[in-house]
LUMMINU-374081 format. One line per field, with one value per residue (C-alpha): residue number from 1; residue in three letters; x, z, y. Coordinates in steps of 0.1 Angstrom, whole numbers. Each point is the difference from the previous one (the first is absolute). Layout:
! LUMMINU-374081
pos = (NUM:...)
code = (ALA:...)
c1 = (X:...)
c3 = (Z:...)
c2 = (Y:...)
This chain:
! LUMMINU-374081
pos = (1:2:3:4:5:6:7:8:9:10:11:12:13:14:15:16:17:18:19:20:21:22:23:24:25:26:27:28:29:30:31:32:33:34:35:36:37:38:39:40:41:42:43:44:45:46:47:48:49:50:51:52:53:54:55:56:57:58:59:60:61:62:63:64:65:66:67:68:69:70:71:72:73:74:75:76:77:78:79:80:81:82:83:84:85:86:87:88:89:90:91:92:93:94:95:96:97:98:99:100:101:102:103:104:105:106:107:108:109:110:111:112:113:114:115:116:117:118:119:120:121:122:123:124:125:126:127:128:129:130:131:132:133:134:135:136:137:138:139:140:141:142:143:144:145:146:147:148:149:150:151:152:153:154:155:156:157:158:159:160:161:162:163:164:165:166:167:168:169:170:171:172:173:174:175:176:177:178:179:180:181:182:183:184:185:186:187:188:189:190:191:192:193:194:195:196:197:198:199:200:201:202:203:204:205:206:207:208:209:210:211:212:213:214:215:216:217:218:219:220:221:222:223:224:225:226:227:228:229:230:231:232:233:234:235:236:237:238:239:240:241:242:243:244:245:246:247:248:249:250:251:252:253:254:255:256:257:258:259:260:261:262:263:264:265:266:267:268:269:270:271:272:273:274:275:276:277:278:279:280:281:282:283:284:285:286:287:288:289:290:291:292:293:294:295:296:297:298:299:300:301:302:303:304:305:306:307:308:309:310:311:312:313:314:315:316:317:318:319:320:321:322:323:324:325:326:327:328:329:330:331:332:333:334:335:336:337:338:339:340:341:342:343:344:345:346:347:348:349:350:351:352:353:354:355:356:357:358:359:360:361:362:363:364:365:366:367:368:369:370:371:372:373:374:375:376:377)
code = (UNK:UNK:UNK:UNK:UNK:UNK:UNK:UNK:UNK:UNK:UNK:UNK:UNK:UNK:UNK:UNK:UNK:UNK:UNK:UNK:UNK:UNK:UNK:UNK:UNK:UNK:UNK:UNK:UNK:UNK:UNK:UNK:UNK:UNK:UNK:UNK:UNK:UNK:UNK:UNK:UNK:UNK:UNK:UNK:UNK:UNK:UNK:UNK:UNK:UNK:UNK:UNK:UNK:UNK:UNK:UNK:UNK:UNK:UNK:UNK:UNK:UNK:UNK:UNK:UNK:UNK:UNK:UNK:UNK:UNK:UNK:UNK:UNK:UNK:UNK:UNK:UNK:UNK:UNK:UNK:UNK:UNK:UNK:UNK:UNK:UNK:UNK:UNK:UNK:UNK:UNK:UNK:UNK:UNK:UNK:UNK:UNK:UNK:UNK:UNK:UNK:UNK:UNK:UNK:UNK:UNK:UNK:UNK:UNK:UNK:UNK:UNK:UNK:UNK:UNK:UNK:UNK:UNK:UNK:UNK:UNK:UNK:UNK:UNK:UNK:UNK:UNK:UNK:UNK:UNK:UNK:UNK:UNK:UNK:UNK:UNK:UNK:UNK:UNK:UNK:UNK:UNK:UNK:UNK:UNK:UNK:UNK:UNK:UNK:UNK:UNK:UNK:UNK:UNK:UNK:UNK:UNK:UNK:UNK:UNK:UNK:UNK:UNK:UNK:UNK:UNK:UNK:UNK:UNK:UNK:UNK:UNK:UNK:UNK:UNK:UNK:UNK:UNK:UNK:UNK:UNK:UNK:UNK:UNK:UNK:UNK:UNK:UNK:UNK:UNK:UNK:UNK:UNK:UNK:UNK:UNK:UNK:UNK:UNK:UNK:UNK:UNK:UNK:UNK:UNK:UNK:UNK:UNK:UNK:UNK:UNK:UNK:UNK:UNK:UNK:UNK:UNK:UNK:UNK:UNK:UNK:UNK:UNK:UNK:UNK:UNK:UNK:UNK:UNK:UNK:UNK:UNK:UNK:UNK:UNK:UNK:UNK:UNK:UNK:UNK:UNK:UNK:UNK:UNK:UNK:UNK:UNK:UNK:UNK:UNK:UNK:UNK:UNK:UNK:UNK:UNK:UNK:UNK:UNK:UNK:UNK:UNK:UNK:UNK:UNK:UNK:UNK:UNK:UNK:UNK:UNK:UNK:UNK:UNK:UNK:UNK:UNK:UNK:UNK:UNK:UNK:UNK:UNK:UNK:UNK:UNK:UNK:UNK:UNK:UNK:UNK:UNK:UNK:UNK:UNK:UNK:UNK:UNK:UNK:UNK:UNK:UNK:UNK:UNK:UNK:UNK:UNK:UNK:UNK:UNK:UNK:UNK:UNK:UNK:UNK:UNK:UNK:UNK:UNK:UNK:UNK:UNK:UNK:UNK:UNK:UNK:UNK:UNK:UNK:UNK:UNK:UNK:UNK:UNK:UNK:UNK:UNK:UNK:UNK:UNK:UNK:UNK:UNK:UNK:UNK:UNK:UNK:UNK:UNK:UNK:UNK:UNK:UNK:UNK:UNK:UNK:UNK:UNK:UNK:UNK:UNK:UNK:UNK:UNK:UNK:UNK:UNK:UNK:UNK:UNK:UNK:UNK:UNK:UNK:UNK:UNK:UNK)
c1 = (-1561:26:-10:9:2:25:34:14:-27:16:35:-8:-17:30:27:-22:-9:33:14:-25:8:42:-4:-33:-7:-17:39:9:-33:9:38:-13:-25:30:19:-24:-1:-30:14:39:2:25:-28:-23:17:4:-35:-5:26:-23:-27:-23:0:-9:-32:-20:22:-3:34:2:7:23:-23:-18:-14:0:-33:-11:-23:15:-24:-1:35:9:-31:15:34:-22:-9:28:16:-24:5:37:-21:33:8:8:-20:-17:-29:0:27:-27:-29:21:14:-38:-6:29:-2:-34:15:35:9:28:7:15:34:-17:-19:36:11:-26:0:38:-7:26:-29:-32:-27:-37:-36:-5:-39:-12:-10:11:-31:-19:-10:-3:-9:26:-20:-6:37:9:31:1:18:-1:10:27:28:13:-18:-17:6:-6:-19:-11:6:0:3:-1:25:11:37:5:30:18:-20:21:-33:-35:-31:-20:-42:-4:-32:6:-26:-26:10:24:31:32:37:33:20:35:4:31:-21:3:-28:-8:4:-5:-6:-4:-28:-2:-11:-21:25:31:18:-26:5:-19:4:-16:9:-3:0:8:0:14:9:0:-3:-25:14:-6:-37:-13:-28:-25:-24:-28:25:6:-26:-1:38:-5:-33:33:24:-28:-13:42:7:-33:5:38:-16:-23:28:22:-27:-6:39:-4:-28:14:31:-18:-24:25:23:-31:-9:29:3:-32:14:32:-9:-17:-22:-13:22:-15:5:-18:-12:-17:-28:-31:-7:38:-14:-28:20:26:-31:-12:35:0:-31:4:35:-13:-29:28:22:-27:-14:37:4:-34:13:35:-15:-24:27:20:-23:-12:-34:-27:-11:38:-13:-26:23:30:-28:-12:36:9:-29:-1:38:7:-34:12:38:3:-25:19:30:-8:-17:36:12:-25:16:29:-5:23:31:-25:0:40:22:23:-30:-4:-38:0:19:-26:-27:18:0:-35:-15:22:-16:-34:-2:22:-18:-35:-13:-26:-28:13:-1:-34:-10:9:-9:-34:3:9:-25:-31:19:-3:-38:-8:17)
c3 = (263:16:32:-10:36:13:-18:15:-24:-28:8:-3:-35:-17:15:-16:-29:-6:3:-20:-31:4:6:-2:-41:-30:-17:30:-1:-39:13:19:-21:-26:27:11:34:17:29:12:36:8:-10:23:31:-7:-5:33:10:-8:24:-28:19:37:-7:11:29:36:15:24:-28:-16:-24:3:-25:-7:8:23:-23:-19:-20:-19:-2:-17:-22:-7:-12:-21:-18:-2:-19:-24:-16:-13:0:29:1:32:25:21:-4:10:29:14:-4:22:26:-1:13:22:16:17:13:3:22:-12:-30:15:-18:-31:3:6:-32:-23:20:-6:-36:4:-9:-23:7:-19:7:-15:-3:-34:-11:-41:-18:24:5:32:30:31:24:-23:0:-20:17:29:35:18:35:5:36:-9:-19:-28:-38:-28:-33:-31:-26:3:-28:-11:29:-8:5:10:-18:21:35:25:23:-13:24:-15:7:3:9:33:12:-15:18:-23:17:-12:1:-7:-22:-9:-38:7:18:-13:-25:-9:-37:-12:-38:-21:-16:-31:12:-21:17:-10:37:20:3:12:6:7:33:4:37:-2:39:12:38:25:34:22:3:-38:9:-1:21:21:-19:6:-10:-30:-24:15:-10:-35:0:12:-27:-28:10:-1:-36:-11:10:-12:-39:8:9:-27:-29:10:-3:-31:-10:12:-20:-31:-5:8:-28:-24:3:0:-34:-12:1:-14:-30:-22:-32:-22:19:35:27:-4:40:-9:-21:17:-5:14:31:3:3:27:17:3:8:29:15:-2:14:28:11:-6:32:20:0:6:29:20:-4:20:25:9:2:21:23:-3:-7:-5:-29:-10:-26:-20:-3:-14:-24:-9:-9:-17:-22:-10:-5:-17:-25:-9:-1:-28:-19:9:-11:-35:-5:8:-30:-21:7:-8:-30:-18:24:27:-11:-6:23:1:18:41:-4:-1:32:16:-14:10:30:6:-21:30:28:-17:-2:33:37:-13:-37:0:-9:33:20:-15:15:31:2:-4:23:31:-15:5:36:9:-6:16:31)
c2 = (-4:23:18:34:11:-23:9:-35:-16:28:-12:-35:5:23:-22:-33:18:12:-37:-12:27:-13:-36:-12:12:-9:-1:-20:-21:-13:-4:-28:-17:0:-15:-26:12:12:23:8:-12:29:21:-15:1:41:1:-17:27:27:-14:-21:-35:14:18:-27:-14:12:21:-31:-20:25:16:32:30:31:15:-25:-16:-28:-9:30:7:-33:11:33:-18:-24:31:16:-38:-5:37:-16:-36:-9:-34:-18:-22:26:-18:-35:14:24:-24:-28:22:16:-37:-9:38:-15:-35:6:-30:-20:18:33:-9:-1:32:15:-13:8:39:1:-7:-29:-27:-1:-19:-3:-13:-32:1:-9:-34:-9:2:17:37:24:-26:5:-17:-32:-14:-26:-10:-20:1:-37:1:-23:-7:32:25:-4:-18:29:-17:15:29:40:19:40:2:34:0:-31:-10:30:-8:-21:-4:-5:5:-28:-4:-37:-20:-13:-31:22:32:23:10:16:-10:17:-25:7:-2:-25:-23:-37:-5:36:0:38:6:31:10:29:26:37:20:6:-1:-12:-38:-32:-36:-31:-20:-38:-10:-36:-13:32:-7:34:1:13:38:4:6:32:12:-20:-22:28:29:-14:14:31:0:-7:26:26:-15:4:28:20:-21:18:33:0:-15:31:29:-11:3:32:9:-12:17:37:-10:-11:29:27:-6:-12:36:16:-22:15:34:-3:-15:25:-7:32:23:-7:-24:-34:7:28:-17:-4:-34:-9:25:-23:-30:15:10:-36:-15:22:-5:-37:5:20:-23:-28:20:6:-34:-13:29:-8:-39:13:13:-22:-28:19:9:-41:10:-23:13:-3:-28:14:28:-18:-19:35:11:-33:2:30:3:-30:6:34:1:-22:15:37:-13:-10:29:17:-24:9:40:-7:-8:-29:7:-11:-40:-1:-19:28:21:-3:3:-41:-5:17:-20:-32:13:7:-30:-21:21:-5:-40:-7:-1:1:12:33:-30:-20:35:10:-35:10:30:-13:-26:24:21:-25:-12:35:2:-31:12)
């Protein structure tokens, strides 16, 4: 994803590759799981430093990027993170500033913050029990003399244990709206769930009579699912960017681990039906980036065909990156299923990206859906 052409875009990627290889590794990444912790704040805010938290904000609000397109620069750093599987909340920060970037009223403070890297903050969007539905809120927002009293339960709130502001999607007299909710807030209970990663963390929130005001709304009532179409539509191209880090990663040193090891005098690479296999991997790992590429673009250019290509790209990425990365398992040999092995970080990783902001089977869906709109059009 990095625009060869422009050597700003070349400087941003060294310096963020670079900061990734020293702080951001997969030494530093078990450090932390051994310490409990999912992310180091101090590392944050130097991440924020390096430009990762204003991609998607305009230079009037104080954010700005490199090549002009933000979009794909945040999707470039995605990448770039998931080839050392980086902890950190980049993306439940870029998914809510993707949302309070487009109806910035009364939360300009707050979009300093999280920019600054001095604050996290995360979408709270999923109901317990319940799979992929944003616009089907189970939580409800009643109007009161005020504002507005916050009742019900969130959960797979990535981060929000670390978030000091949650943009929550709440069923408002049968219109969905969204509110930013301070994670202090008198009857905001926030509990951690376990999570497949080994950094990455969730929780589940209880909003027992939470009271805001008024100026924790975001957007006009008719803004507001075109908001959340912009926030899903940035989680699922940052699950996207990051598998494909991953992927690069994983299959360059599953090859180079073919040809190192030798059996009967010659490299195990060099055997045709190991050829066949790399073959294969990269093929899949190719259509994988492409699929994930044409998705970038056409959110950033806010295409209307911007969702059956993020469907496209979730589908096909989250049914063949799994599968890809057992096979690099299976390569490996029996190093490749020890805990001492980096091979299953990775596949935490991606089984995480796979099930979270719509499964390949919910994307498939949908893609047929827009499919059969389209014909009937």
């Amino acid at each position: 994803m990095t625009d060869a052409i422009n050597p700003e875009v070349l400087l941003f990627a060294s310096t963020t590759s670079a900061f990734l290889e020293k702080e951001g590794s997969l030494s530093r990444l078990r450090e932390l799981h051994a310490a409990g912790i999912a992310f180091d704040t101090g590392w944050w805010r130097r991440a924020a430093e390096l430009g990762w938290t204003s991609l998607l904000v305009p230079e009037e609000l104080g954010g700005g990027s490199v090549s002009g397109d933000g979009v794909k620069d945040l999707a470039l750093v995605a990448e770039l993170a998931g080839k050392t599987v980086a902890p950190g909340p980049l993306h439940p920060v870029s998914t809510v500033l993707a949302g309070l970037a487009e109806a910035p009223e009364n939360h300009e403070e707050t979009i300093e913050s999280l920019v600054s890297g001095e604050v996290v903050a995360s979408w709270a969007v999923y109901e317990p029990g319940r799979s992929w539905a944003p616009l089907d809120p189970g939580v409800t927002a009643t109007p009161t003399g005020l504002g507005f009293r916050l009742d019900g339960v969130k959960d797979r709130v990535e981060a929000g244990a670390e978030s000091a502001a949650l943009l929550v999607v709440a069923n408002c007299e049968g219109a969905v709206r969204q509110f930013l909710v301070p994670t202090d807030a008198v009857g905001v209970r926030v509990k951690t769930q376990r999570s497949l990663d080994l950094v990455k963390s969730y929780a589940r929130v209880h909003f027992d009579g939470v009271e805001v005001d008024a100026s924790a709304v975001v957007g006009r009532p008719e803004q507001t699912a075109e908001l959340i179409s912009r926030q899903s539509q940035i989680a699922q191209i940052l699950q996207c960017a990051e598998v494909v880090g991953i992927l690069d990663a994983v299959l360059k040193f599953t090859i180079q681990w073919g040809f190192d090891r030798h059996s009967f005098g010659r490299p195990l690479g060099s055997y045709q039906v190991l050829k066949h296999k790399y073959a294969d991997l990269k093929i899949w790992f190719e259509a994988c980036r492409a699929a994930t590429n044409a998705a970038v673009a056409e959110v950033a250019d806010r295409s209307p065909n911007a969702e059956m290509a993020i469907s496209v790209a979730k589908s096909y990425v989250g049914e063949y990156a799994p599968r890809m990365l057992q096979d690099c398992i299976q390569l490996h040999g029996g190093i490749g299923v020890t805990w001492e092995h980096d091979l299953h970080l990775y596949l935490r990783r991606v089984m995480l990206d796979r099930s979270m902001f719509g499964t390949p089977e919910d994307h498939n869906l949908r893609v047929y859906a827009l499919t059969a709109e389209a014909r009937s059009a």
